[in-house]
C-alpha positions in Angstrom: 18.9 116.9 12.2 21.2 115.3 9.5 23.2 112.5 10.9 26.2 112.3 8.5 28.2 108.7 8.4 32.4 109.5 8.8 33.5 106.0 9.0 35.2 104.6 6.4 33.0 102.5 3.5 34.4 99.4 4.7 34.0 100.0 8.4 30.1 101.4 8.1 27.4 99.0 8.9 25.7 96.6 6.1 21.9 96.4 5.9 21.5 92.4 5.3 18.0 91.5 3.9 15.6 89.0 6.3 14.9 87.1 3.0 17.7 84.4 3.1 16.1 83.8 6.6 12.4 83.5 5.7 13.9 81.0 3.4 15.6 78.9 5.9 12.1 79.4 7.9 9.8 77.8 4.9 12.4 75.3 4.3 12.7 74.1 8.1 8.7 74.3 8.0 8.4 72.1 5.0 10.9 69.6 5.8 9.0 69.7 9.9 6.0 68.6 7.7 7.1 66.2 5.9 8.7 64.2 8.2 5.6 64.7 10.4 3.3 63.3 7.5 6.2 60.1 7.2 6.2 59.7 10.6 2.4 59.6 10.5 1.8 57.3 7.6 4.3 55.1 9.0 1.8 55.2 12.4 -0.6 54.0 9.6 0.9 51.5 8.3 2.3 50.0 11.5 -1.8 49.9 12.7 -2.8 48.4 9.5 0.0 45.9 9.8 -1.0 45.3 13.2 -4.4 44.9 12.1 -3.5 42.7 10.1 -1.4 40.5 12.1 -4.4 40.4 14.6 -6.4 38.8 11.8 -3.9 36.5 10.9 -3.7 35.0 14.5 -7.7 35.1 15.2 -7.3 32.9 12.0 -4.3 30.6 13.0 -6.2 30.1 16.3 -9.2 29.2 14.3 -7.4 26.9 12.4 -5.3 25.4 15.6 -8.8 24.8 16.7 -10.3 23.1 13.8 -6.9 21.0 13.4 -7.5 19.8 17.3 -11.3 18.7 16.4 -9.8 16.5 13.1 -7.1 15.1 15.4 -9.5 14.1 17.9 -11.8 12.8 15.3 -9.0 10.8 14.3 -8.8 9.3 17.2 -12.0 8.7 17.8 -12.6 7.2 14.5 -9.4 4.6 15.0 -10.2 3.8 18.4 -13.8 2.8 17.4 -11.9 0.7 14.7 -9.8 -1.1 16.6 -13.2 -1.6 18.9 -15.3 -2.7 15.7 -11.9 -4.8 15.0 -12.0 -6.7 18.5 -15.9 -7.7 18.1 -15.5 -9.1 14.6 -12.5 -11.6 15.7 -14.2 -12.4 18.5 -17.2 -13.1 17.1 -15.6 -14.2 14.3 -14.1 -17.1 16.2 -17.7 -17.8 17.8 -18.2 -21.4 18.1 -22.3 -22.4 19.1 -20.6 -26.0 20.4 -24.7 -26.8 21.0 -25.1 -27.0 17.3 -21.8 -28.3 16.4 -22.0 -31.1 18.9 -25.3 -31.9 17.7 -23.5 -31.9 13.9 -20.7 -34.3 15.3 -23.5 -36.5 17.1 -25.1 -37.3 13.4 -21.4 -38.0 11.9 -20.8 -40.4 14.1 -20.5 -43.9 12.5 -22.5 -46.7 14.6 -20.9 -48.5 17.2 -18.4 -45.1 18.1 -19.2 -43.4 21.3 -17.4 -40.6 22.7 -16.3 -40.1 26.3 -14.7 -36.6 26.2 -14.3 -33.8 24.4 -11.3 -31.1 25.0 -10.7 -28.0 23.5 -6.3 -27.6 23.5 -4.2 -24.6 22.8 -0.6 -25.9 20.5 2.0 -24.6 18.5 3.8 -25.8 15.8 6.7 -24.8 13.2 6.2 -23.0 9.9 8.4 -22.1 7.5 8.0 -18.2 5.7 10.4 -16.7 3.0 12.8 -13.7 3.9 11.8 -11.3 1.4 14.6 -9.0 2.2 17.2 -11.6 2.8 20.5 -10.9 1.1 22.8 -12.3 -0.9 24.0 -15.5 0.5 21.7 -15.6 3.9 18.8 -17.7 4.3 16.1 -17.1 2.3 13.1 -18.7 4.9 13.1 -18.9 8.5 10.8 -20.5 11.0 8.1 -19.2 13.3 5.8 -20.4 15.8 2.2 -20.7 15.2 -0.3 -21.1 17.9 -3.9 -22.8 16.6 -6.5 -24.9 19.0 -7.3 -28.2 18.4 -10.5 -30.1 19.5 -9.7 -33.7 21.1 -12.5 -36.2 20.4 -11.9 -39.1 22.9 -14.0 -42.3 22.5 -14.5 -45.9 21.8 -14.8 -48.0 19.2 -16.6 -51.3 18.8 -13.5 -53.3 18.2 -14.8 -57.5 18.8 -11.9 -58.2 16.0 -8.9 -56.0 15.5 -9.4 -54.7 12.2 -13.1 -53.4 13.4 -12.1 -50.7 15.3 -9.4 -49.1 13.1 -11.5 -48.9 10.3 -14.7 -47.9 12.4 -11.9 -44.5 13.9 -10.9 -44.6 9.9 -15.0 -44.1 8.6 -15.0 -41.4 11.6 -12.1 -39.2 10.3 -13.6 -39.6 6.5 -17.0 -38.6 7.1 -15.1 -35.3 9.4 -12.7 -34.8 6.1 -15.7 -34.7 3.6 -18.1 -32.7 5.7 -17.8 -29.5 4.2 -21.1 -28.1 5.3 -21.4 -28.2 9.1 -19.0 -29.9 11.2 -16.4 -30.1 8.9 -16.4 -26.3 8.3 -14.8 -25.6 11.7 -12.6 -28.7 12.4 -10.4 -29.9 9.9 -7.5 -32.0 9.2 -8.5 -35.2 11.4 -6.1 -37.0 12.8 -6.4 -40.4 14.4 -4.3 -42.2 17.7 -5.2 -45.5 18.9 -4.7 -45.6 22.4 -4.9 -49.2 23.6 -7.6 -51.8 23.7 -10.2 -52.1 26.5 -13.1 -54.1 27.5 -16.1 -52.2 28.2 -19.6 -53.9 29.8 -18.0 -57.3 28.5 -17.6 -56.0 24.9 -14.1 -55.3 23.3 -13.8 -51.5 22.5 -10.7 -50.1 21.0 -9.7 -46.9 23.2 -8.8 -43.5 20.3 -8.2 -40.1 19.9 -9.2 -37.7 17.1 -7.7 -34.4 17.2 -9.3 -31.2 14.3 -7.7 -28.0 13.7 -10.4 -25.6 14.8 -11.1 -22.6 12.4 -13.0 -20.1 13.1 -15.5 -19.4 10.5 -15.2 -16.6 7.4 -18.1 -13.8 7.5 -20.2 -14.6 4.4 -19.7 -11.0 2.2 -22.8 -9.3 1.4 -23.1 -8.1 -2.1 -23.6 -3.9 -2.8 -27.2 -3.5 -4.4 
């Protein structure tokens, strides 16, 4: 059978080729797969970056951890200071009063005897420099100083007046130029005639000697 076509050229039916669409296919298929492989090697990426971001905080832990051992090392190390610190004054301001008495016992001029001996706790005045001090302000001001005094209380052979004073006098001179026992932990005699007194029939003149205790520098020992 022939099948003849009467419609008019324009009204007929056009035959439209399927290769405009297998383009649009390939193109959709190629841009699918590459935004599937960037979507993918961003998933890398992100996992390597968390990778390593789990590194880095293993590390800042480690290092938290190591910075807490220093710290308390630190501490450690300062409180056994201030430990070490505490001994050495204290033991720097040792006195053996058995061998210092025994010192003061061979310093004593004849005819001196002592009654008592009393450890005091004073404070005096002393003058330090401002080293910030402006312009027309004071330039020194005054503190208070504690320091412990040893009171030597006694008697002195005293048949004449002058015999006492100067036996308390030959006392505080042999005190001021002991510099090898005695002397090197009591210094700066000073002398106070109390009042006279009779003692077993004799005449005795009553004093007072008060030192300026120091307590004693640690001898430094020398590197080999």
């Amino acid at each position: 059978m022939i099948n003849v076509n009467l419609l008019p050229p324009e009204l007929r039916p056009v035959r439209r080729s399927s290769v405009p669409y297998l383009a649009v296919l390939m193109a959709g298929a190629v841009a699918l797969v590459a935004l599937v492989s960037i979507f993918m090697a961003s998933q890398a990426r992100i996992e390597g970056k968390k990778t390593s971001l789990e590194d880095l905080q293993a590390e800042l832990q480690h290092v938290r951890q190591s910075a807490d051992k220093v710290r308390k090392l630190e501490a450690q190390q300062a409180a056994v200071a201030a430990k070490s610190q505490a001994i050495d004054e204290i033991t720097s301001d040792r006195i053996v009063w058995s061998e210092q008495l025994h010192h003061l016992a061979k310093l004593l001029p004849k005819d001196i005897w002592l009654q008592d001996i009393e450890v005091e706790h004073k404070t005096r005045k002393k003058t330090i420099p401002i080293p910030d001090a402006k312009e027309g302000e004071p330039t020194t001001k005054q503190i208070i100083v504690p320091y412990k005094s040893l009171k030597l209380i006694g008697y002195a052979l005293s048949p004449k007046e002058e015999m006492g004073v100067n036996l308390v006098g030959e006392l505080v001179r042999v005190i001021e130029l002991d510099t090898d026992s005695f002397g090197v932990h009591f210094k700066n005699p000073e002398p106070r005639l109390v009042k006279d007194e009779a003692f077993g029939g004799a005449k005795v003149k009553e004093f007072e000697v008060n030192c300026e205790i120091f307590a004693a520098k640690k001898k430094e020992v020398a590197n080999p």
